[in-house]
C-alpha positions in Angstrom: 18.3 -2.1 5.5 14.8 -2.2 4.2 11.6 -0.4 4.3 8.3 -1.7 4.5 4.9 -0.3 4.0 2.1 -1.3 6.6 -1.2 -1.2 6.3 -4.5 -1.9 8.7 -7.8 -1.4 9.3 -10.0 -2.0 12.4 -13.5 -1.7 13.4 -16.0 -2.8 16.3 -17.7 -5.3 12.9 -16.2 -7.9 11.0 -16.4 -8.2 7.2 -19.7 -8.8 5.5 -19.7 -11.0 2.5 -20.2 -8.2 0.3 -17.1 -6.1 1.5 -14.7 -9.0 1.7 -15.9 -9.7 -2.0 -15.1 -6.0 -2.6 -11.2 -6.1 -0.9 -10.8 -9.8 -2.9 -11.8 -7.8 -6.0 -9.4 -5.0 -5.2 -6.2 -7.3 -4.7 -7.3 -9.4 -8.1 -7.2 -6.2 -9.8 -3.6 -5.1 -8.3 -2.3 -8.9 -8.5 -3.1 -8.5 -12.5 -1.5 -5.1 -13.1 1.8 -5.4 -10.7 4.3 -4.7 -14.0 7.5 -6.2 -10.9 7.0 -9.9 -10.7 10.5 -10.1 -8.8 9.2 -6.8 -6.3 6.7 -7.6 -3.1 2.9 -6.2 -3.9 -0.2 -5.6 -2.3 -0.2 -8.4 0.7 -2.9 -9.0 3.2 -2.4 -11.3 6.2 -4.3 -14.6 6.4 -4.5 -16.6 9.0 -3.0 -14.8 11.8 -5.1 -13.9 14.3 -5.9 -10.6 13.6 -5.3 -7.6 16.4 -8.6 -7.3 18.2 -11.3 -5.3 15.9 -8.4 -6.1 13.1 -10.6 -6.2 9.8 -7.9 -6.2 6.9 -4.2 -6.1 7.7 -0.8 -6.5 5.4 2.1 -4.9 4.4 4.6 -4.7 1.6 8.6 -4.9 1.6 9.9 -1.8 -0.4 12.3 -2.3 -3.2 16.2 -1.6 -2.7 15.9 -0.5 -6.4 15.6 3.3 -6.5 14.3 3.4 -10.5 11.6 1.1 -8.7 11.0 2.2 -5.2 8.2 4.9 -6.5 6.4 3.0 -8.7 6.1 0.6 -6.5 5.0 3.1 -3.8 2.2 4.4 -6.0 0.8 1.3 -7.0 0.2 -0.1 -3.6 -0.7 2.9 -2.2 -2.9 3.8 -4.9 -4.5 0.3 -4.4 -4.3 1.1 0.1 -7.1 3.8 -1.8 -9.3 1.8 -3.2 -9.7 -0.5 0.2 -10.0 2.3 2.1 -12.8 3.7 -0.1 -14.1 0.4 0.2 -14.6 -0.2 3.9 -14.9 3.4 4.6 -16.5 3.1 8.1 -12.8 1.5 9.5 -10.2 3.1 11.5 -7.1 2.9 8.9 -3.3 3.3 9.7 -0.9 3.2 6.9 2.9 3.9 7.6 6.2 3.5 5.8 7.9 2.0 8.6 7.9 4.8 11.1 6.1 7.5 9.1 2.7 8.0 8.7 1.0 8.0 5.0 -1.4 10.8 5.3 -5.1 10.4 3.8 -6.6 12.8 1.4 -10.5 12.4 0.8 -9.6 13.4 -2.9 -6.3 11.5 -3.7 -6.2 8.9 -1.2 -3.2 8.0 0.7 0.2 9.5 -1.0 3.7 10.9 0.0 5.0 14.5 -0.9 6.2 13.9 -4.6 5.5 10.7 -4.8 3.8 11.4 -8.5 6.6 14.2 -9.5 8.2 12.6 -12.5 10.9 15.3 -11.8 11.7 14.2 -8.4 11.1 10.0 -9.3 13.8 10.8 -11.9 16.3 12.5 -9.8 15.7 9.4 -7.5 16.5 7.2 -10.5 19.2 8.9 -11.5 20.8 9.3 -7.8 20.3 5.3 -7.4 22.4 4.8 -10.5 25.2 7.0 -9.5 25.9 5.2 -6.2 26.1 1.6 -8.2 
């Protein structure tokens, strides 16, 4: 079974030059720094036709890989962040499948734990046990 993280963003605008340079800028930067070239990253749609008022969509398949799943997590939420921050005027919605990410003005979208080495290591090790 997998798990997928979507992410979306409407408002009643589209996208000026200036902020769709700012979101190309933001998925160069993740594209660069994504340490799992086998592992899905940041993705936005193109060319689908948008939901109506639809300004950035995408989403991202999680890894199966427990000693991976987190960091994973944190790097595309952490990059969710910086487009949010970006277009801050839009309506977001970010879910792990069926659960909602919450936002936090100061640390951006995140999940309980999700930057607990303790509990990414006990999610590591539980992965290994059940290979």
């Amino acid at each position: 079974m997998s798990v997928s993280l979507y992410y979306h963003a409407r408002r009643a605008t589209p996208l000026s030059e200036g902020e769709s340079a700012s979101v190309e800028r933001v998925v160069a930067a993740h594209l660069a720094s994504f340490p799992y070239g086998d592992e899905e990253s940041l993705y936005l749609y193109e060319g689908a036709a948008p939901q109506p008022g639809e300004i950035v969509a995408g989403s991202t398949k999680m890894p199966s890989d427990p000693d991976r799943l987190m960091p994973v997590i944190v790097r595309v939420l952490d990059s969710v962040t910086e487009l949010r921050r970006a277009l801050p005027d839009a309506e977001w919605h970010v879910h792990l499948d069926d659960l909602d990410v919450p936002w936090d003005g100061e640390e951006g979208y995140a999940l309980p734990g999700m930057r607990d080495p303790d509990l990414v290591a006990e999610l590591g090790e539980e992965g290994r046990g059940n290979e």
